[in-house]
N, C-alpha and C positions, 0 to 999 in steps of 0.2 A: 475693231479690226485687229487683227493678231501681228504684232509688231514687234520686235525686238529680238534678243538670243539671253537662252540660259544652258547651263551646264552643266547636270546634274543628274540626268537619267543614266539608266544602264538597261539595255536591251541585250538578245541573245547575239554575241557576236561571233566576227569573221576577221581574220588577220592576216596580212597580205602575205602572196608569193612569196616566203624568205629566200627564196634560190635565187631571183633577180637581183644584181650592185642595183645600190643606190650610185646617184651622183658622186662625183668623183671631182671633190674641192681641193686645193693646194693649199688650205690653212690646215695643219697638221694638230694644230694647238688648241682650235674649235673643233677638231672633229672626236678629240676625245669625249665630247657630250657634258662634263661638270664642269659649272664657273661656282664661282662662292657665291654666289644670288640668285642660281637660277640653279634646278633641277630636273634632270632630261625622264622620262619616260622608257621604259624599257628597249633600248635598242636605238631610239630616239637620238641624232647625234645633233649638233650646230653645227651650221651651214659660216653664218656670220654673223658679227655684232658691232652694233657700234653705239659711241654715245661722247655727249648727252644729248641726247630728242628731248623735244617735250610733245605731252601727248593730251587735245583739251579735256576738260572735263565735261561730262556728262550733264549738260542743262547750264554749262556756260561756270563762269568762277575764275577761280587762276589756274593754272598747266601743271599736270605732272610733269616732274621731271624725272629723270630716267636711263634707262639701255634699250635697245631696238635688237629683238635676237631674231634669226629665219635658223629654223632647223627644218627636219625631214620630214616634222609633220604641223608644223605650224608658225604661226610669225608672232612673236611675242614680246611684251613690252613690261620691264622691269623697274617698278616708280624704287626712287633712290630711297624712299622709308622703308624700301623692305615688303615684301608679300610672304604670304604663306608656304613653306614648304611643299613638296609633293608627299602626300599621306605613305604611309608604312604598308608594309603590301598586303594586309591582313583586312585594309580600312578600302572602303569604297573609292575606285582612283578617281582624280579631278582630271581629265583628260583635259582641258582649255580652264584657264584663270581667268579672273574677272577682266583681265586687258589683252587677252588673247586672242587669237582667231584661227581656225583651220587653214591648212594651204586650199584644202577642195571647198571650200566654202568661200573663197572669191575669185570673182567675177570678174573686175580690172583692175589694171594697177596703171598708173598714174604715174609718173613725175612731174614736178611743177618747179619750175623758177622763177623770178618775176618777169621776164620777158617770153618765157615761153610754156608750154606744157607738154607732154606726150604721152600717149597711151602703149603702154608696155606689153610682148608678147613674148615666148620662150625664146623665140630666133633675132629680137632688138636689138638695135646696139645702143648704147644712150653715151650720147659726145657732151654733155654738161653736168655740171656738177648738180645737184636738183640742191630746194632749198627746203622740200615738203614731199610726203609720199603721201597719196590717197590712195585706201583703198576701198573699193564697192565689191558689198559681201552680196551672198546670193539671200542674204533673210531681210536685207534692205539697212543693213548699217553702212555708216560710211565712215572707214578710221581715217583720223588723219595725221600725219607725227611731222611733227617741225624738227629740221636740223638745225642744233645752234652750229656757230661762224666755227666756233672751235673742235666742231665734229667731224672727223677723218671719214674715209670710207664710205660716204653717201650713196656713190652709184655704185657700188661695187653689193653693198645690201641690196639695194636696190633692181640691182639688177639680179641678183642672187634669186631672191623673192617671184620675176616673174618670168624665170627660169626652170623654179620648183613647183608653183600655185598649179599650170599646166600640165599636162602628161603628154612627153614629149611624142609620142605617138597617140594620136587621139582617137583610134579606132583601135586600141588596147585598152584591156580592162586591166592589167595585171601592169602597162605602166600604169594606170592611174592608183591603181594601190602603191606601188613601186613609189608615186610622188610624194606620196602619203607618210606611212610606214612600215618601210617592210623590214622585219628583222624575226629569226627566232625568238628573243626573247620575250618581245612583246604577244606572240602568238604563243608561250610557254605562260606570260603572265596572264592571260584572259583566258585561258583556258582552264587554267587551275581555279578560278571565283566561280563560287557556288552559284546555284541557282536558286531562283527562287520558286519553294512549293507550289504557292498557289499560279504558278503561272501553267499554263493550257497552251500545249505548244502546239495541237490539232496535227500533227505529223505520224500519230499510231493510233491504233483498231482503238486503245481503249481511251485515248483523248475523246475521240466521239462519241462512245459510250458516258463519261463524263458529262459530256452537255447534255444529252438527250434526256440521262436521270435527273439532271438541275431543271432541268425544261419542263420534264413529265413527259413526255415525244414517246409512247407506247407503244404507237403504232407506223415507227418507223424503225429502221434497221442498217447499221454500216453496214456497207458493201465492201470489197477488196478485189472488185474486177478488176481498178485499173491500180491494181499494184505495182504493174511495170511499166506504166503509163502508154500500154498499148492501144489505151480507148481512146484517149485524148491526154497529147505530151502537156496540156497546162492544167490541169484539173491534179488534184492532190492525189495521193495512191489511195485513199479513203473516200468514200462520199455517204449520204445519206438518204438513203430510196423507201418509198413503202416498204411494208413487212412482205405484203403479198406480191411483191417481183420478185422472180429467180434472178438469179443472174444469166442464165444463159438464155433467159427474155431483156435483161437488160442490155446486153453486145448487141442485142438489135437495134437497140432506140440510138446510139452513138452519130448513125449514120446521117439520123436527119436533122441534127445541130450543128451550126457554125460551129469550126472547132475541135466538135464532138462535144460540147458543154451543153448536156443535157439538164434537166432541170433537178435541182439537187435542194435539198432541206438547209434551212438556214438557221430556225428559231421557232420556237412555238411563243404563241400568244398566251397569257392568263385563263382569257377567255376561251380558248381551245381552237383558233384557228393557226394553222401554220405561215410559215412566209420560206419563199422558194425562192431561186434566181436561175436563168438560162440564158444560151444565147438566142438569136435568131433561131428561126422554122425554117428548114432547105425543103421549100417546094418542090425543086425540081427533081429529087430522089423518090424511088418508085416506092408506094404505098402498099402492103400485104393486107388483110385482115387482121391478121393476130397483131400488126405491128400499129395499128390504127387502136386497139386496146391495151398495149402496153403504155403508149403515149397519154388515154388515157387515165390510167391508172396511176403514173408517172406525176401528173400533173395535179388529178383531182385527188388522191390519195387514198381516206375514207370518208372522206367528205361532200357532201352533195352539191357543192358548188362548187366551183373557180374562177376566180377573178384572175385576168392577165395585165398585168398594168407595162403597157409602153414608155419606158424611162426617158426613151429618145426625146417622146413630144414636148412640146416647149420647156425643154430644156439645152441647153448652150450644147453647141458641138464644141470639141474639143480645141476646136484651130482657134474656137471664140474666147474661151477660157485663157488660152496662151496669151491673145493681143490683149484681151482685158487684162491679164499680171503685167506685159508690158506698158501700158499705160499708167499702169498703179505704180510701179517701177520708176519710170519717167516722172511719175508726180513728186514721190515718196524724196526720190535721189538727186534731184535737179540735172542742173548741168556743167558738164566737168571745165573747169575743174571749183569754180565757182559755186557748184551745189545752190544753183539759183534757187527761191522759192517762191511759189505760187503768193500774194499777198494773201492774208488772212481774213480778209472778206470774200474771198474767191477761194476758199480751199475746200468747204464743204461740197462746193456746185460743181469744182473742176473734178474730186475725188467720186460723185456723182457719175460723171461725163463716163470713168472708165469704165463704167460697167462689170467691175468683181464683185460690187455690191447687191447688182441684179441678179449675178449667177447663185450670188450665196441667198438670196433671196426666193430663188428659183427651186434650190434643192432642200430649201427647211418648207417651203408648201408644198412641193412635192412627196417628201419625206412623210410631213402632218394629214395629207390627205390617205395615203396606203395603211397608216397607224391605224387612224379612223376604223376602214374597210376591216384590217383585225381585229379593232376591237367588238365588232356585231357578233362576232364568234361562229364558231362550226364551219369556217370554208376554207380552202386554200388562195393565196395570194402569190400570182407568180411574176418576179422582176425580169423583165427579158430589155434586153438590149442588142444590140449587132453582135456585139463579140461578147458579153457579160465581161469585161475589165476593168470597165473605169466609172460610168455613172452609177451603176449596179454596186460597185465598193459602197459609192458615199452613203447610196440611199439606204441600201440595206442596213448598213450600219447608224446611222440616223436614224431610222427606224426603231432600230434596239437600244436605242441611248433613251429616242421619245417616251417607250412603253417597259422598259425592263430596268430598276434600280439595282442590279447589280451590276448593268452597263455602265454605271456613272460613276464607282466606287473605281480605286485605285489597280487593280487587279482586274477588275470587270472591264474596263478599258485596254487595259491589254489584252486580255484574251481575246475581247472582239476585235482588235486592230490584226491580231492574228489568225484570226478566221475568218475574215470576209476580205483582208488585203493580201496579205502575207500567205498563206494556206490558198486563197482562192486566186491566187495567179495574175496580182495588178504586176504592170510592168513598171516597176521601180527603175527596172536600168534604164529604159529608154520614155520613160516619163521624166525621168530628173535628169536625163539625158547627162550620165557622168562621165560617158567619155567625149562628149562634145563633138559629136558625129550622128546626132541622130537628132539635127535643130528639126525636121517637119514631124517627129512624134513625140517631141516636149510640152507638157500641158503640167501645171502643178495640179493637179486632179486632188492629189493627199495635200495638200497647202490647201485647199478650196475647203473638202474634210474640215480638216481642222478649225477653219476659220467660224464654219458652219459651226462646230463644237463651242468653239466662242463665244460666237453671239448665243449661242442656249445657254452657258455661262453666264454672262453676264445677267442674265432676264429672269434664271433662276438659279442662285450660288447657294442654295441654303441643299439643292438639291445633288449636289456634285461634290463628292471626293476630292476629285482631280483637282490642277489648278492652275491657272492662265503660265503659270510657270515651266509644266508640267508637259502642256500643248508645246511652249516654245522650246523647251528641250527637246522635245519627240521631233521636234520641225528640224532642230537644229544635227539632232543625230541621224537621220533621214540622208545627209549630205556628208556626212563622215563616212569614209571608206575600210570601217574597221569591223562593222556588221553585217553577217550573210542574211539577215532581214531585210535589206534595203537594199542592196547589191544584185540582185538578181529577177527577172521575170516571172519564175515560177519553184514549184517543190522540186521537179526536175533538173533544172539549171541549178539550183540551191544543191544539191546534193551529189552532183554532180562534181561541181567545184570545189566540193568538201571531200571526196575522192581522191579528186590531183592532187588537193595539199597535202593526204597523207602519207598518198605515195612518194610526193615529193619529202616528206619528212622523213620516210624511212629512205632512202637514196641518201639524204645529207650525210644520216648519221652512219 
């Protein structure tokens, strides 16, 4: 099961509103951002610090000892040997240290004294001195930092902390970047790092011409109907139809998909069958002839068959997936402030009980059977789901990890993470629910993904690039608020938001 956090990837990023103040603290002397042992990030200031904390170690031992920092975009912990500097700005940035953690990457914060505890919110007030701060991250760590006797400032971090982790309006996206970091410089330093070649960013005509010639896809063709996203606002301004549709047979088909997500090319097989994804059929829109033939042409392609495979069927609704992380959660994390644990004769059967194990169990047979169906070759294979957004991501993509070795390679996984998640309009913002206003359509759906990626991981490692490391970075950048990959619902919203910032950049300057 995929557990833990690492810190080390770099995805295409997004850098927040610099026009929004940040907080606005009365230590004049931490806001200038440099101490001698610690090094801010671009724009990046400190909030507070104190010390000595001690902070336990990893699998038990004796304690680090230390400083306790909260800045603008993370809460950080400074062991008294010394850590590594922030790299030179030519060198890949370390955005979180080995003892660090994002402010948007937890979940509660805690204070604990011996007679009492409380759970902390933007608007708290906290009347005691605390002797311990917990906090519970959203990837399932739980830090914990002792105050020693001789340590100033307790609640005053502490409350600093879960002041900044929240966005004080929670139906704003631009404070949650705001809580984050917002600053010109840092949106001047991530924009100046290169990119990488091989990456397929599926957002122009000739990205899709790219895959189609890596595939051998001959007898399919981008389209640029919905270049203004006039056919359907979450579909990419690209897609991929037969050769033999027009386009002005294709403005017909919009009308009878949820959506408008008509059924679009995903991947071709070895074997020469294709694989498709849509959403739902709207019955109750009226039927032409010609429009009864473009559907299916759409569908069956050049090929004599078509398979339709319903994603929905025994497979977890969404609401199911949510309670099963929350039970995985509640197992994982115990209970506060005590972090109870399950006894160790009982953890297999209780981690059983939550059922994320059956979902992920649900979508690698699901995934293995559709593989199958391609591999007989010569037919089309179409993923349909209600809206195509969220079981449609995993599968499809599972799919193409199952049957294509260049999905497994380092590269190859991104580009597919960007064309069937990213490109094909999974709701990030309101799956990972980052402004905290949207608890009835949070589902870790990409957390499930992944997990899925793991267990084929581990069962075949000889056959993967990637690496269990690689997962928990992508899990862990997923929930940093510094990437327009993750930040947004669709290419339209993505692009949209990349708009305002630069109008708002020219206004600054």
């Amino acid at each position: 099961m995929l557990t833990g956090s690492k810190t080390s990837f770099k995805i295409k990023q997004l850098v927040p509103d610099f026009k929004d103040k940040t907080l606005n603290f009365s230590n004049t002397a931490l806001r200038s951002g440099e101490t001698s042992d610690f090094t801010c990030l671009p724009g990046e200031r400190v909030l507070q610090r104190t010390q000595p904390v001690r902070k336990p170690r990893a699998g038990g031992g004796s304690s680090l000892t230390g400083a306790l920092l909260c800045t603008t975009f993370r809460v950080a912990f400074v062991p008294e040997e010394g850590v590594a500097k922030t790299e030179d700005r030519d060198s890949v940035p370390v955005f979180l240290g080995e003892h660090d953690v994002a402010l948007a990457s937890i979940e509660r914060v805690v204070a604990v004294s011996p007679s009492r505890w409380k759970v902390l919110s933007a608007r708290s007030s906290l009347r005691f001195h605390p002797e311990e701060l917990v906090l519970f991250c959203r990837d399932l760590r739980v830090l914990r930092f002792h105050f020693e006797k001789s340590c100033a400032g307790t609640a005053e971090i502490t409350s600093a902390i879960a002041r900044v982790y929240q966005p004080s309006v929670p139906a704003s996206l631009s404070s949650f970047q705001r809580s984050a970091l917002g600053s010109v410089e840092m949106k001047q330093y991530l924009s100046n790092r290169g990119t990488d070649p091989q990456m397929n960013w599926f957002e122009g005509l000739q990205d899709w011409e790219r895959e189609l010639a890596r595939t051998g896809a001959t007898a399919w063709r981008v389209s640029s109907v919905n270049d203004r996203f006039e056919m359907a606002t979450s579909l990419p301004r690209f897609n991929v139809v037969p050769q033999r549709i027009l386009d002005t047979e294709l403005k017909r088909s919009f009308a009878h998909f949820t959506e408008g997500r008509i059924p679009r090319w995903c991947w071709r097989h070895p074997e020469g069958s294709d694989l498709l994804r849509a959403a739902s059929f709207q019955s109750n829109i009226y039927h032409e002839k010609h429009d009864a033939r473009n559907l299916e042409a759409l569908l069956f392609g050049r090929h004599p068959q078509c398979v339709i495979v319903e994603v929905g069927e025994d497979m977890p609704p969404l609401s199911e997936i949510q309670a099963a992380h929350s039970r995985l959660r509640a197992l994982c994390l115990g209970d506060i402030p005590a972090s109870l644990s399950v006894p160790d004769e009982k953890w297999l059967s209780s981690l059983e009980a939550t059922r994320w194990l059956d979902h992920v169990r649900s979508c690698l047979r699901r995934s293995a059977e559709v593989s199958c169906l391609l591999a007989e070759g010569d037919l089309a294979v179409v993923l349909q789901e209600a809206e195509d957004r969220d079981l449609n991501c995993v599968v499809s993509s599972l799919v193409q990890i199952m049957s294509d070795p260049h999905c497994r390679t380092l590269p190859g996984f991104q580009n597919l993470v960007q064309k069937e998640w990213v490109s094909a309009g999974f709701r990030f913002l309101h799956r990972n629910n980052y402004t905290r206003d949207s608890d009835k359509e949070e589902s870790p759906v990409f957390l499930l993904f992944l997990d899925c990626v793991w267990q084929l991981l581990q069962q075949f490692p000889s056959h993967f690039e990637i690496t269990e490391v690689f997962l928990l970075t992508l899990h862990d950048r997923a929930h940093l608020p510094l990437y327009s990959t993750f930040l947004f619902n669709c290419q339209r919203e993505r692009g949209r938001n990349t708009q305002v910032s630069h109008r708002g950049e020219t206004e600054c300057c």
